[in-house]
Biopython code that builds the backbone (N, CA, C, O; Angstrom):
import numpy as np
from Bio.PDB.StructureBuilder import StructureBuilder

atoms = [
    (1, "UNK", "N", (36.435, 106.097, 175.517)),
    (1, "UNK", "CA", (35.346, 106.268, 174.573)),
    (1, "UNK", "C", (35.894, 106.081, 173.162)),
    (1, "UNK", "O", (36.752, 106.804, 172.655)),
    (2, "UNK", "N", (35.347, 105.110, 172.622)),
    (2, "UNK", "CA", (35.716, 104.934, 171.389)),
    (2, "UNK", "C", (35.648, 106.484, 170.376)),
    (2, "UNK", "O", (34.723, 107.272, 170.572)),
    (3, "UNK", "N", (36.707, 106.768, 169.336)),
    (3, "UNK", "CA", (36.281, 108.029, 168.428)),
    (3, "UNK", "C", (35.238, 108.052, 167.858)),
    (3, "UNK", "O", (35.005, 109.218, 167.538)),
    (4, "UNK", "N", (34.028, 107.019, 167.371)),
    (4, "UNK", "CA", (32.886, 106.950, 166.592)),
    (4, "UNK", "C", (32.109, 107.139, 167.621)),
    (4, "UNK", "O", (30.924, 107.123, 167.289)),
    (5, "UNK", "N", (32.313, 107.337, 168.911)),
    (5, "UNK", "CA", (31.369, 107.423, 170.110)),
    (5, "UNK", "C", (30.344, 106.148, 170.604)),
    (5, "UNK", "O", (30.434, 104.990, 170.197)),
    (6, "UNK", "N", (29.521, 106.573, 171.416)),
    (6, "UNK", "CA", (28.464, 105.581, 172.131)),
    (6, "UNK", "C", (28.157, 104.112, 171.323)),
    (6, "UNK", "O", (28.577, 102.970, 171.507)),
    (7, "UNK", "N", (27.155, 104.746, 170.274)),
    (7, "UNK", "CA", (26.869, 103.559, 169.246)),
    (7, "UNK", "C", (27.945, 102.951, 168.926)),
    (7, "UNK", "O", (27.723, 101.751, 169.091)),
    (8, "UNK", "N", (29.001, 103.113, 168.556)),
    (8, "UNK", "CA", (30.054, 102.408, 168.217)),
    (8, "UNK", "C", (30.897, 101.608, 168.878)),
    (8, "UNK", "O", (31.725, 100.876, 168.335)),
    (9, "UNK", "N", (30.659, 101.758, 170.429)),
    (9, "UNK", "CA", (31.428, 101.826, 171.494)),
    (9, "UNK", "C", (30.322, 99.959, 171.922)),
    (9, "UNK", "O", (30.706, 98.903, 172.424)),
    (10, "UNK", "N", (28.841, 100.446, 171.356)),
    (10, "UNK", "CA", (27.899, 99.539, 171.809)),
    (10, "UNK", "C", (27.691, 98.138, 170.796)),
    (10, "UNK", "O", (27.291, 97.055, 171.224)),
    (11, "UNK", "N", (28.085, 98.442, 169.255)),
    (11, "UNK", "CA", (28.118, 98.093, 168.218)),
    (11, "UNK", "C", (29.416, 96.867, 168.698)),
    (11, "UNK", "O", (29.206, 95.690, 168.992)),
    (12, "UNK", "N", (30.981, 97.697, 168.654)),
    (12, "UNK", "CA", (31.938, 96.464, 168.584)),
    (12, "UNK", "C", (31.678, 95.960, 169.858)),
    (12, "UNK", "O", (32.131, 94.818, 169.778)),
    (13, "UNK", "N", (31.111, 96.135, 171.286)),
    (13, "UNK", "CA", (30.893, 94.910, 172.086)),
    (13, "UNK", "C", (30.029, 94.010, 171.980)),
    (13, "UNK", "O", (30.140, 93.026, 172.712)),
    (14, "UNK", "N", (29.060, 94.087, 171.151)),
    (14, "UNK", "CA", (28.310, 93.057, 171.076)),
    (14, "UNK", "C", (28.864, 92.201, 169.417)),
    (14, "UNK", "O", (28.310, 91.118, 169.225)),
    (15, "UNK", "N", (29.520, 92.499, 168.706)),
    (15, "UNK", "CA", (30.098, 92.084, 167.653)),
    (15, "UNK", "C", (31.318, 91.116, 168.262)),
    (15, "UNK", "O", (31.623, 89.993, 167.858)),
    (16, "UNK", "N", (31.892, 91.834, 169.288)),
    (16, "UNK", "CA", (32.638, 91.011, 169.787)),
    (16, "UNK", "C", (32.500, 89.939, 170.425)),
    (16, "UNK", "O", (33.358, 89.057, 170.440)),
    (17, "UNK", "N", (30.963, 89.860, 171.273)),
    (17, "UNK", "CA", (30.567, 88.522, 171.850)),
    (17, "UNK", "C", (30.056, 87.409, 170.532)),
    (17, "UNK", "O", (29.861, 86.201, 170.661)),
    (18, "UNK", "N", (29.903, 88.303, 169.149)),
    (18, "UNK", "CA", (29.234, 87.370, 167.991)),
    (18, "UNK", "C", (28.353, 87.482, 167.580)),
    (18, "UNK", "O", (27.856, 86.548, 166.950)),
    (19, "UNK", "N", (27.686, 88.724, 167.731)),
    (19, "UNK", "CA", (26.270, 89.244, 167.367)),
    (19, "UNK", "C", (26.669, 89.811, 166.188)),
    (19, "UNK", "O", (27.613, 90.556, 165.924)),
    (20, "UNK", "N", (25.498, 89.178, 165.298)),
    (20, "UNK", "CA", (25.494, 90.207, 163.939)),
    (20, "UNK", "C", (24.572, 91.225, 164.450)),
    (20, "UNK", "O", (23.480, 91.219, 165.018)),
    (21, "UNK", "N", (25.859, 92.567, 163.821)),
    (21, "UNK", "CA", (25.317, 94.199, 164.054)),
    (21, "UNK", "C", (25.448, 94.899, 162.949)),
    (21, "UNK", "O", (26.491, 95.029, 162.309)),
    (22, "UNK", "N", (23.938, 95.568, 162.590)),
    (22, "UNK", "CA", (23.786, 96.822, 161.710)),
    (22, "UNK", "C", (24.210, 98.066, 162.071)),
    (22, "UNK", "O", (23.444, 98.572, 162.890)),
    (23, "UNK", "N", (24.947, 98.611, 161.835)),
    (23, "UNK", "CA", (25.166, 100.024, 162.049)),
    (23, "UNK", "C", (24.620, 101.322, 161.288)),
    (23, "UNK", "O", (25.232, 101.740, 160.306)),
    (24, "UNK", "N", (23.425, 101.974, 161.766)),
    (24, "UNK", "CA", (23.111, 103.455, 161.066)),
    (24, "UNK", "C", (23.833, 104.187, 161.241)),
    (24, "UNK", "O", (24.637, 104.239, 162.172)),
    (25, "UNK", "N", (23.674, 104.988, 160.276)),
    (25, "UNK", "CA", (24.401, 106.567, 160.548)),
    (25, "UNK", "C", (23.411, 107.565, 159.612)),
    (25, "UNK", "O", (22.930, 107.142, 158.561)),
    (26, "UNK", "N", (23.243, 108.470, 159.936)),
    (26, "UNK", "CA", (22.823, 109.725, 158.278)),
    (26, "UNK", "C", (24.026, 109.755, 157.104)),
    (26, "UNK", "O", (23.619, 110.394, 156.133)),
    (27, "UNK", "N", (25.305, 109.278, 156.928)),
    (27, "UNK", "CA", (25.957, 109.531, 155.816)),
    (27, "UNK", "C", (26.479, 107.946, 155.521)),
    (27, "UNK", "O", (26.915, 107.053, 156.247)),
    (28, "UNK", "N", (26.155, 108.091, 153.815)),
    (28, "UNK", "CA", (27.045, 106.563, 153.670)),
    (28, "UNK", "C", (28.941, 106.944, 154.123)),
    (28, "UNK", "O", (29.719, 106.010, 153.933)),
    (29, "UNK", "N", (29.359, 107.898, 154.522)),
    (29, "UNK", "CA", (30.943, 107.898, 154.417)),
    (29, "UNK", "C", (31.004, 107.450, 155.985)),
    (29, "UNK", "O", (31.777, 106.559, 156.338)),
    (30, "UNK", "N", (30.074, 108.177, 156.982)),
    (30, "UNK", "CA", (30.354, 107.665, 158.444)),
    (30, "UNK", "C", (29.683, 106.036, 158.593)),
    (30, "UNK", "O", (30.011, 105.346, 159.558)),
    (31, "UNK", "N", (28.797, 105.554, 157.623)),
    (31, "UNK", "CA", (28.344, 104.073, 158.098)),
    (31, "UNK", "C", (29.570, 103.524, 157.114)),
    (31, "UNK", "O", (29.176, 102.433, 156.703)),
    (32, "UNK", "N", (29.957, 103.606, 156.950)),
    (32, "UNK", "CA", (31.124, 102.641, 156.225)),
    (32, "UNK", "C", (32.532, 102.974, 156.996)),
    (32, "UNK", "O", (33.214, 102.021, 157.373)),
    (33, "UNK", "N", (32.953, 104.249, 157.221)),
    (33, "UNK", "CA", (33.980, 104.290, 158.090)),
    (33, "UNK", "C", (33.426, 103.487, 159.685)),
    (33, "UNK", "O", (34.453, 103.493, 160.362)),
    (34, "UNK", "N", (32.785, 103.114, 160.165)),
    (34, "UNK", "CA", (32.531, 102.257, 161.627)),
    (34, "UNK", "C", (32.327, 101.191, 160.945)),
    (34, "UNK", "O", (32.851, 100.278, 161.583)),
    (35, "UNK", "N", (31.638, 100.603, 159.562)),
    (35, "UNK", "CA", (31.844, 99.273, 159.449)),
    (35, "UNK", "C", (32.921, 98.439, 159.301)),
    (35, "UNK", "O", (33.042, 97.316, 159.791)),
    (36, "UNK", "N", (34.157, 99.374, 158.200)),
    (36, "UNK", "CA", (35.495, 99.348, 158.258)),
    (36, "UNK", "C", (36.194, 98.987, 159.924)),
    (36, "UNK", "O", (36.613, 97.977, 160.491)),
    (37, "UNK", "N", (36.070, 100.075, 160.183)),
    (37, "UNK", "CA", (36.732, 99.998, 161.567)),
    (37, "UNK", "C", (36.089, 98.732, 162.648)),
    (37, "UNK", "O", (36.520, 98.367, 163.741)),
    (38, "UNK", "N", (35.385, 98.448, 162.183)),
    (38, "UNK", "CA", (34.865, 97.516, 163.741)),
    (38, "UNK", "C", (35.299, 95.881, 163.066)),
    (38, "UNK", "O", (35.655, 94.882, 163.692)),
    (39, "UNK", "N", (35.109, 96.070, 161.518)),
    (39, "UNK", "CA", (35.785, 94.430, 160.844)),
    (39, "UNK", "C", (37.258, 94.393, 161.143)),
    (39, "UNK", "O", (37.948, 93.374, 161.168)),
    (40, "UNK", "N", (37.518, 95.191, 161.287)),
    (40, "UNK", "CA", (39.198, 95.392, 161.367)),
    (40, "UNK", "C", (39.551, 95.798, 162.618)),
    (40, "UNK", "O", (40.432, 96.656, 162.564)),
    (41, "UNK", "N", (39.280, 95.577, 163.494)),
    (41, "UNK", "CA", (39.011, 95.194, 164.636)),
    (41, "UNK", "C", (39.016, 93.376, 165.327)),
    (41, "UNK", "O", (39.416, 92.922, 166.399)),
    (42, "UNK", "N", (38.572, 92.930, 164.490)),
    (42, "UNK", "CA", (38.590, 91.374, 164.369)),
    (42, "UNK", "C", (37.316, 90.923, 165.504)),
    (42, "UNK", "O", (37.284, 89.988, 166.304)),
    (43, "UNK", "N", (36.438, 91.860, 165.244)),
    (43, "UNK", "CA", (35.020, 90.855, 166.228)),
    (43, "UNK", "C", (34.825, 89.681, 165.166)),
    (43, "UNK", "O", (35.305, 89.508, 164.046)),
    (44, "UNK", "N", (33.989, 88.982, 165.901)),
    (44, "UNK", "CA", (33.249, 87.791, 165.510)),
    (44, "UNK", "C", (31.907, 87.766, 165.185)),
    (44, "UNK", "O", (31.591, 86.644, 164.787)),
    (45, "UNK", "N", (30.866, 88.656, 165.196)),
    (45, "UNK", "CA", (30.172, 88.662, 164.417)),
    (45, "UNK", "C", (29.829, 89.588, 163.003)),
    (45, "UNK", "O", (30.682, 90.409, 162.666)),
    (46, "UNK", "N", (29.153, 89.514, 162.557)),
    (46, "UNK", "CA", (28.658, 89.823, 161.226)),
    (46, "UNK", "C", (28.263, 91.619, 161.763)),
    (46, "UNK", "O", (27.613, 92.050, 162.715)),
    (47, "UNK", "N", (29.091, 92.383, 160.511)),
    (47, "UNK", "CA", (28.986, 93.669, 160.904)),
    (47, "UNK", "C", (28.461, 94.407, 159.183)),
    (47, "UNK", "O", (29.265, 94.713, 158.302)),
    (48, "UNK", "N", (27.362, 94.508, 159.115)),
    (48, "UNK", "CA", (26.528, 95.255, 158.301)),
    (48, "UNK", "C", (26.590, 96.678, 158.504)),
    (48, "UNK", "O", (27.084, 97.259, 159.470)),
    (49, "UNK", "N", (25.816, 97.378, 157.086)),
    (49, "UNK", "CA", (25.483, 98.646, 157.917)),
    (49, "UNK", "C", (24.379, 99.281, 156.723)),
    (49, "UNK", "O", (23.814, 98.741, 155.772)),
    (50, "UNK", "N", (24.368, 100.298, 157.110)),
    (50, "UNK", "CA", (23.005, 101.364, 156.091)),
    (50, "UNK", "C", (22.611, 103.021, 156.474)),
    (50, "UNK", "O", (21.883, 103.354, 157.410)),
    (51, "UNK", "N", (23.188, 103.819, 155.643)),
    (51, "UNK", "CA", (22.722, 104.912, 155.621)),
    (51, "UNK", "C", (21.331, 105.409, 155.642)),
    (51, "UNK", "O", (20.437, 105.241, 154.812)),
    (52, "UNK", "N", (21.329, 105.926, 156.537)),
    (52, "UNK", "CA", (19.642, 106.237, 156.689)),
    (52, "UNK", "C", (19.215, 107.070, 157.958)),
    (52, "UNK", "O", (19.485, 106.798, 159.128)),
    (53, "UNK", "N", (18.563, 108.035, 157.529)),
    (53, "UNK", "CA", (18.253, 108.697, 158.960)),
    (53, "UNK", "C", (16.964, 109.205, 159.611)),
    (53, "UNK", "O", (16.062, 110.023, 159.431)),
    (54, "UNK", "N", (17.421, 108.161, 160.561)),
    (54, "UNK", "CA", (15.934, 107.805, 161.241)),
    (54, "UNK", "C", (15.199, 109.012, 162.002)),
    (54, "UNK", "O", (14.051, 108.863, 162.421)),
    (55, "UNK", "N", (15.873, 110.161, 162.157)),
    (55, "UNK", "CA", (14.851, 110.992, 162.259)),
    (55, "UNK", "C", (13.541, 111.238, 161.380)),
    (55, "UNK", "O", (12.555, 111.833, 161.814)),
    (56, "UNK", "N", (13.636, 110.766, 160.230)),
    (56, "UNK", "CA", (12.625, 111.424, 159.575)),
    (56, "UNK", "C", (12.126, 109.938, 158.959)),
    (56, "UNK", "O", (12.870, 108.970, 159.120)),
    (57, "UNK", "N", (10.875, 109.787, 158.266)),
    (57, "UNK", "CA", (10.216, 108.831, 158.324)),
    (57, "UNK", "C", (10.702, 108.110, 157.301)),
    (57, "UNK", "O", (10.818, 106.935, 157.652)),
    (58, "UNK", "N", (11.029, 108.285, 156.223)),
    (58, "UNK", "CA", (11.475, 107.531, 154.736)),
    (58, "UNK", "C", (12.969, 107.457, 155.602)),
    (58, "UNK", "O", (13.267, 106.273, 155.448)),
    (59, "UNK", "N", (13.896, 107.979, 156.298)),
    (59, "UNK", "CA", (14.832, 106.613, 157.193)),
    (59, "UNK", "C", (14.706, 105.254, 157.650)),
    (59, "UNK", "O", (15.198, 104.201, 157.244)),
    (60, "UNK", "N", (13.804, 105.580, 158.741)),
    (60, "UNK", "CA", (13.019, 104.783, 159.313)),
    (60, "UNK", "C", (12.732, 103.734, 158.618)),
    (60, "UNK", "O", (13.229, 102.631, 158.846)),
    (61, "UNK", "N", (11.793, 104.003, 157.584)),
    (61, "UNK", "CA", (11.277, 103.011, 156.763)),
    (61, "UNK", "C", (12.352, 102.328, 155.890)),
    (61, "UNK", "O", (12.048, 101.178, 155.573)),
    (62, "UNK", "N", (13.690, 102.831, 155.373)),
    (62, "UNK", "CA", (14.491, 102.593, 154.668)),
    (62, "UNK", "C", (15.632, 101.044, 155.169)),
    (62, "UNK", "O", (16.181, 100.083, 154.631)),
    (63, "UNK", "N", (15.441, 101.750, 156.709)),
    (63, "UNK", "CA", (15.918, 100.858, 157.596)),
    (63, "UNK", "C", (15.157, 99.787, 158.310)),
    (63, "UNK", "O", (15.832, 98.775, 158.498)),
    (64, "UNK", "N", (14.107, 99.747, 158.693)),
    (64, "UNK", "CA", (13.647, 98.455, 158.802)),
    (64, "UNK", "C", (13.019, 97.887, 157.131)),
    (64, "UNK", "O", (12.387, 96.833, 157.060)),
    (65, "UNK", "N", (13.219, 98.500, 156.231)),
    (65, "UNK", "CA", (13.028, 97.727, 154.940)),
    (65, "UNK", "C", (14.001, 96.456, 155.112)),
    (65, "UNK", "O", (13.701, 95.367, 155.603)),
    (66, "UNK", "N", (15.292, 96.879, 154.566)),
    (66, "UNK", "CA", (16.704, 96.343, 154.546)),
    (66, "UNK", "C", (16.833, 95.543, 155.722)),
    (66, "UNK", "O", (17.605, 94.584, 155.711)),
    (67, "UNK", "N", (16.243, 95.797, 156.612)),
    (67, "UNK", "CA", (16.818, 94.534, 158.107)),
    (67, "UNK", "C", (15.419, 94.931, 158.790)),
    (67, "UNK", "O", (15.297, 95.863, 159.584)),
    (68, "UNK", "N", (14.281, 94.002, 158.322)),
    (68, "UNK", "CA", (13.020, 94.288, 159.310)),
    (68, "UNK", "C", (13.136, 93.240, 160.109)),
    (68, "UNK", "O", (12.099, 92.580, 160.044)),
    (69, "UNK", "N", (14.103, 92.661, 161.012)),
    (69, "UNK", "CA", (13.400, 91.918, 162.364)),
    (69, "UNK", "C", (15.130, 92.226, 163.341)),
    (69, "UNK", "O", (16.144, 92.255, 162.644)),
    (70, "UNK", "N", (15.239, 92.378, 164.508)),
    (70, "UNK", "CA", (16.108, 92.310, 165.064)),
    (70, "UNK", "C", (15.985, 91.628, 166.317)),
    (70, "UNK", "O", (14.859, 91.198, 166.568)),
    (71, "UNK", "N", (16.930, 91.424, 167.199)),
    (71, "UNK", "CA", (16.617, 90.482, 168.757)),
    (71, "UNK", "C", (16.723, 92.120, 169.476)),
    (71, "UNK", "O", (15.610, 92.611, 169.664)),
    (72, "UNK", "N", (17.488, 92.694, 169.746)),
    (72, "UNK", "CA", (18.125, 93.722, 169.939)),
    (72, "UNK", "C", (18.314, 95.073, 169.421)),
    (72, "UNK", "O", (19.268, 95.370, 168.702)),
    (73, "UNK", "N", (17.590, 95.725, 169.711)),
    (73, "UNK", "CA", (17.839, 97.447, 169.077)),
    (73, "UNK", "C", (18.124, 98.575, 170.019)),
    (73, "UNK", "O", (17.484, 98.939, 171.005)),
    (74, "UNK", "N", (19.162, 99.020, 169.525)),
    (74, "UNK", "CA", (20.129, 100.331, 170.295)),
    (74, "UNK", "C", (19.967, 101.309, 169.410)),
    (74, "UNK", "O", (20.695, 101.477, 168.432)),
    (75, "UNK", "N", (18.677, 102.230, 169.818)),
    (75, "UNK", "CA", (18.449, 103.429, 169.041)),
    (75, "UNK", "C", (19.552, 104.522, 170.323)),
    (75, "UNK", "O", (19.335, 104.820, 171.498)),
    (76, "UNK", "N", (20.546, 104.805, 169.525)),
    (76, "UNK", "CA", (21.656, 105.907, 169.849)),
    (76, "UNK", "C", (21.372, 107.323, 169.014)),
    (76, "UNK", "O", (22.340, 108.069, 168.863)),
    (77, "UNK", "N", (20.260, 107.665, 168.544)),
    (77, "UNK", "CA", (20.435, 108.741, 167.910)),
    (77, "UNK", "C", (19.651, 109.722, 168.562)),
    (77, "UNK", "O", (18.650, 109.532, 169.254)),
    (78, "UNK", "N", (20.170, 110.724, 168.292)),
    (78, "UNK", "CA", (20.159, 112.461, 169.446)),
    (78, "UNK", "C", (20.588, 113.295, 169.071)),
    (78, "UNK", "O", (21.814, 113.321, 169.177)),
    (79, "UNK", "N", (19.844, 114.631, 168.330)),
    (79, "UNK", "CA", (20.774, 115.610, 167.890)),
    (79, "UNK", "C", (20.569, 116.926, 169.320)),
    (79, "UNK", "O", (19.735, 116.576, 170.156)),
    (80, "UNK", "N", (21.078, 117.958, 169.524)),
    (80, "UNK", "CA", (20.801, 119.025, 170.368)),
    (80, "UNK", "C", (21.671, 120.522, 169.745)),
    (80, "UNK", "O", (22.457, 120.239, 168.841)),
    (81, "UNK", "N", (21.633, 121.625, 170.015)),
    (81, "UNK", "CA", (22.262, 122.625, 169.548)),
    (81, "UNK", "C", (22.550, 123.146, 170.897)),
    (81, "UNK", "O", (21.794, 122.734, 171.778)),
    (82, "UNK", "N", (23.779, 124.224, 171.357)),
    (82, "UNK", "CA", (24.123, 124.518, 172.634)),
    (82, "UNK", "C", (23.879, 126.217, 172.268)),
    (82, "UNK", "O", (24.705, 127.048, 171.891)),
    (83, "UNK", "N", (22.866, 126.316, 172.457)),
    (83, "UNK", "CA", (21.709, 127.906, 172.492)),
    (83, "UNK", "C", (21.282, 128.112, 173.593)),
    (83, "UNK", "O", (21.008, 127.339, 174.511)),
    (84, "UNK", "N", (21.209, 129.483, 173.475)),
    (84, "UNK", "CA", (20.010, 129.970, 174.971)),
    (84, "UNK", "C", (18.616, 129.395, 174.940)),
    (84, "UNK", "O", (17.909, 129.958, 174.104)),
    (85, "UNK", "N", (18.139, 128.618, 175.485)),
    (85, "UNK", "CA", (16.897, 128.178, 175.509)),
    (85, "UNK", "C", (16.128, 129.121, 174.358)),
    (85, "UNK", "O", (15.740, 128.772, 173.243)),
    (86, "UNK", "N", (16.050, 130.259, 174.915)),
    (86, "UNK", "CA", (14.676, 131.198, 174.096)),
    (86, "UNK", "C", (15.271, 131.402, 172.766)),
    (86, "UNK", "O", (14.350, 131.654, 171.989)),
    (87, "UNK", "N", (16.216, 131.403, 172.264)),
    (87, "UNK", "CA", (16.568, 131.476, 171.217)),
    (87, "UNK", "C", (16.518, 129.744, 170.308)),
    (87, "UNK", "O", (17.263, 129.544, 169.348)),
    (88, "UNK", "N", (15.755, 128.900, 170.706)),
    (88, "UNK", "CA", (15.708, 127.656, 170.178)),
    (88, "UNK", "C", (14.203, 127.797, 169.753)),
    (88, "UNK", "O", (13.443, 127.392, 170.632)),
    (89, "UNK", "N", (13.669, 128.206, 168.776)),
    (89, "UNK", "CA", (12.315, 128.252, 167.570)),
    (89, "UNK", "C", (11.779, 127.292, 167.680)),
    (89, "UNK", "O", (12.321, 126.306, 168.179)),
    (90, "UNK", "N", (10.111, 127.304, 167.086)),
    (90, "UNK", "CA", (9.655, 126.156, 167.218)),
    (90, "UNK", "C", (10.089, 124.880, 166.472)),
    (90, "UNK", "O", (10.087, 123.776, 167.016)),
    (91, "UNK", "N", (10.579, 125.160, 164.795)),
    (91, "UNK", "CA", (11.304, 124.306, 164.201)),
    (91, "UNK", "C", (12.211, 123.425, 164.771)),
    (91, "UNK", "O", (12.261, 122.252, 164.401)),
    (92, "UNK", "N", (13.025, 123.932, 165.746)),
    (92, "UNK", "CA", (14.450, 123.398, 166.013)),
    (92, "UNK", "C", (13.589, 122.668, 167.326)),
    (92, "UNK", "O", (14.104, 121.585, 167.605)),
    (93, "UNK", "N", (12.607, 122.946, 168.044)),
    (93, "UNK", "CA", (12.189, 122.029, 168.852)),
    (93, "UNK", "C", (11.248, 120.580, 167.854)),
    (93, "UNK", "O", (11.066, 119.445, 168.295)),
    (94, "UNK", "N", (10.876, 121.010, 166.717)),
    (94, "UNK", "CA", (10.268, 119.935, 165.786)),
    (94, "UNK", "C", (11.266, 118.838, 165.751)),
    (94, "UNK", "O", (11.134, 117.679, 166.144)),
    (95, "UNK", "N", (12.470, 119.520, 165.111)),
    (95, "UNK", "CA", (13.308, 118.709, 165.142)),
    (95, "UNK", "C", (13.873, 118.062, 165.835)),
    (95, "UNK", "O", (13.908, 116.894, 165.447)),
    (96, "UNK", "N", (14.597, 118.330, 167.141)),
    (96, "UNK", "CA", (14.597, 117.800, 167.694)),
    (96, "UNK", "C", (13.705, 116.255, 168.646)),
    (96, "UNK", "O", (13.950, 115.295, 169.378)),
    (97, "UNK", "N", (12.660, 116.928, 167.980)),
    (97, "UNK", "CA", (11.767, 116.187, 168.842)),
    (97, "UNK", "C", (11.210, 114.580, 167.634)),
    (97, "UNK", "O", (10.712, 113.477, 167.859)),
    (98, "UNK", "N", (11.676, 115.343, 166.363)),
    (98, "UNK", "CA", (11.831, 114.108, 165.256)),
    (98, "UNK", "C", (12.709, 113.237, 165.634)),
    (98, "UNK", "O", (12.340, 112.097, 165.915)),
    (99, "UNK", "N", (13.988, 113.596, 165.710)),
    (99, "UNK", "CA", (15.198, 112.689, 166.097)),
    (99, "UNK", "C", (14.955, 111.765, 167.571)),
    (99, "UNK", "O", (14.909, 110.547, 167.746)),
    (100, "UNK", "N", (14.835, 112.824, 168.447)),
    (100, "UNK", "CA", (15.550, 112.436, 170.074)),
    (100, "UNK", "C", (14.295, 111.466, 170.343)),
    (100, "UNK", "O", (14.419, 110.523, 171.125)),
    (101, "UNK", "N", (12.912, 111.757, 169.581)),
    (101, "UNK", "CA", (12.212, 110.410, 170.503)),
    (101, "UNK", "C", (11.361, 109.985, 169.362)),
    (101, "UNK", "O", (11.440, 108.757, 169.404)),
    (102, "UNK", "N", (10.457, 110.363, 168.191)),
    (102, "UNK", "CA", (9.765, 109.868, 167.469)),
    (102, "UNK", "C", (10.773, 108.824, 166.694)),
    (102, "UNK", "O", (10.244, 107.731, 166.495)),
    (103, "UNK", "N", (12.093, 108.950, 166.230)),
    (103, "UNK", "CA", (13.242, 108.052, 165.667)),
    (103, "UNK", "C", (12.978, 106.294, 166.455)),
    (103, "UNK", "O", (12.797, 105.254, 165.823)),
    (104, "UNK", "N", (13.034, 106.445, 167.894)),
    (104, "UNK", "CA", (12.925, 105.313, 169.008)),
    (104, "UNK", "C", (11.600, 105.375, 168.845)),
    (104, "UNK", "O", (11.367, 104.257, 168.386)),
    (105, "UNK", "N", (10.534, 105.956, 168.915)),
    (105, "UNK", "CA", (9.082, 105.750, 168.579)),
    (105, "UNK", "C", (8.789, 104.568, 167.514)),
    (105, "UNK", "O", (8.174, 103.534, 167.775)),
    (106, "UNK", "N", (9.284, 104.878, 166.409)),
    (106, "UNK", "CA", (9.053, 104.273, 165.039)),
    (106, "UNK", "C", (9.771, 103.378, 165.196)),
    (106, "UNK", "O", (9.166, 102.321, 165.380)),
    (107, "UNK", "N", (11.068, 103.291, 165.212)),
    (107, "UNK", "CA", (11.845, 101.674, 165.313)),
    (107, "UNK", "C", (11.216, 100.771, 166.545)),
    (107, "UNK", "O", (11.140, 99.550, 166.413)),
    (108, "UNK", "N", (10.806, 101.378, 167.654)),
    (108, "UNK", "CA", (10.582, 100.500, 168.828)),
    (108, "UNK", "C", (9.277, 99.853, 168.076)),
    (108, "UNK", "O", (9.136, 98.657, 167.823)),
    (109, "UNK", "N", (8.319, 100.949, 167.761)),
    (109, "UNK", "CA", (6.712, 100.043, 166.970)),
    (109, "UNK", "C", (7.322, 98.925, 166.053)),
    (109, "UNK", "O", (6.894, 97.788, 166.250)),
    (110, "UNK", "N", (8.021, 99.057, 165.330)),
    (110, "UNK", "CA", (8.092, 98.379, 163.795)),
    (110, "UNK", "C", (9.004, 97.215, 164.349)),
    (110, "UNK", "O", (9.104, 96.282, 163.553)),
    (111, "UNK", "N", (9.550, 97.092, 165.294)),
    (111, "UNK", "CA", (10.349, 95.583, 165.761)),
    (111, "UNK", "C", (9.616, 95.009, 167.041)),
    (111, "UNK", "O", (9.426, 93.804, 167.209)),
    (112, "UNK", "N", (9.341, 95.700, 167.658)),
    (112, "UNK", "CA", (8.161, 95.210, 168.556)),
    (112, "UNK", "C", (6.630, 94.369, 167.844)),
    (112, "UNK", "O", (6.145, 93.326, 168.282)),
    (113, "UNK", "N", (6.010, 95.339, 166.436)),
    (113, "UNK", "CA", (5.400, 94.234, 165.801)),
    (113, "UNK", "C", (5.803, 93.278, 165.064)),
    (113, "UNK", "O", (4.911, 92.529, 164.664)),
    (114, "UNK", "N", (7.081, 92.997, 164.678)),
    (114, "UNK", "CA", (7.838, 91.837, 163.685)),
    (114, "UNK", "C", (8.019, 90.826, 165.484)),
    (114, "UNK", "O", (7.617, 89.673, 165.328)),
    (115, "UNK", "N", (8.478, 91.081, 166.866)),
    (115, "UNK", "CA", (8.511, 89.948, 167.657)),
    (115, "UNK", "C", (6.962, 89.460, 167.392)),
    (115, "UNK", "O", (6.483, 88.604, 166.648)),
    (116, "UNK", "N", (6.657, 89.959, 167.898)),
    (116, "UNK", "CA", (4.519, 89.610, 167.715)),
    (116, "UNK", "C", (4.382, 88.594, 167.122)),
    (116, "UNK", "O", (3.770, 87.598, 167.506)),
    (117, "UNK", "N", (5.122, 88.804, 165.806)),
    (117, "UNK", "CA", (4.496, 87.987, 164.676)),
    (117, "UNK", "C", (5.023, 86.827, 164.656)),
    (117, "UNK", "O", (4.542, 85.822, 164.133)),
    (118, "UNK", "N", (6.289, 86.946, 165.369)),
    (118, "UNK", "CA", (7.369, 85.564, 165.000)),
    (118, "UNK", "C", (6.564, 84.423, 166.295)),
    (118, "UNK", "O", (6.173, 83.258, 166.220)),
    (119, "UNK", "N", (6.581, 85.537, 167.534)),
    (119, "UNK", "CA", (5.903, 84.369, 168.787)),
    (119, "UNK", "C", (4.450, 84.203, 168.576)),
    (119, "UNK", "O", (3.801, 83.459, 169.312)),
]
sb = StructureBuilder()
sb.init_structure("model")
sb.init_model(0)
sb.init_chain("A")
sb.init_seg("    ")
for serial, (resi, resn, name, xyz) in enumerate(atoms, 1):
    if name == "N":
        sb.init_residue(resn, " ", resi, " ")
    sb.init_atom(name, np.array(xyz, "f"), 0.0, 1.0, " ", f" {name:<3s}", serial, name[0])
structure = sb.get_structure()
């Protein structure tokens, strides 16, 4: 397992076949440390990136601003806390429930209508 984990792990293999790849993260220091690391790496395609976090909607939007059409999207983002169930509030289920599926909600709508438009 790569140290940047999953996304990153998913990011330099397809960089490596030659795909230009965007990389999110929530902090500009972690999207620039995996963009670093995956150029220096020596893939072959084009390795971008952008802070932004797509749990919440001005992410979302921030990120398909900056790169609105893709062939390919690997929504990897998932937060969880390791609590006793009953001790997890309704907030922390909001949240969660912002990240783990409305995040893939919103990116899947917003590139699913940019194919539409192109075919």
């Amino acid at each position: 397992m790569s140290p940047l984990g999953i996304g990153f792990a998913i990011a330099k293999a397809l960089a490596k076949e030659g795909a230009s790849v965007v990389v999110n993260g929530r902090t500009e220091q972690r999207v620039n440390e995996a963009v670093n690391k995956l150029r220096a790496s020596g893939v072959r395609g084009k390795v971008e990136g952008v802070a932004a976090d797509v749990g919440a909607v001005g992410g979302t939007d921030k990120l398909t601003r900056r790169f609105p059409d893709t062939d390919i999207l690997v929504n990897n983002a998932g937060i969880f806390e390791v609590k006793p169930f009953e001790q997890i509030d309704d907030d922390d289920w909001k949240r969660f429930f912002e990240v783990n599926v409305l995040s893939g909600v919103r990116l899947s709508r917003h590139y699913l209508a940019g194919m539409k438009k192109r075919n």
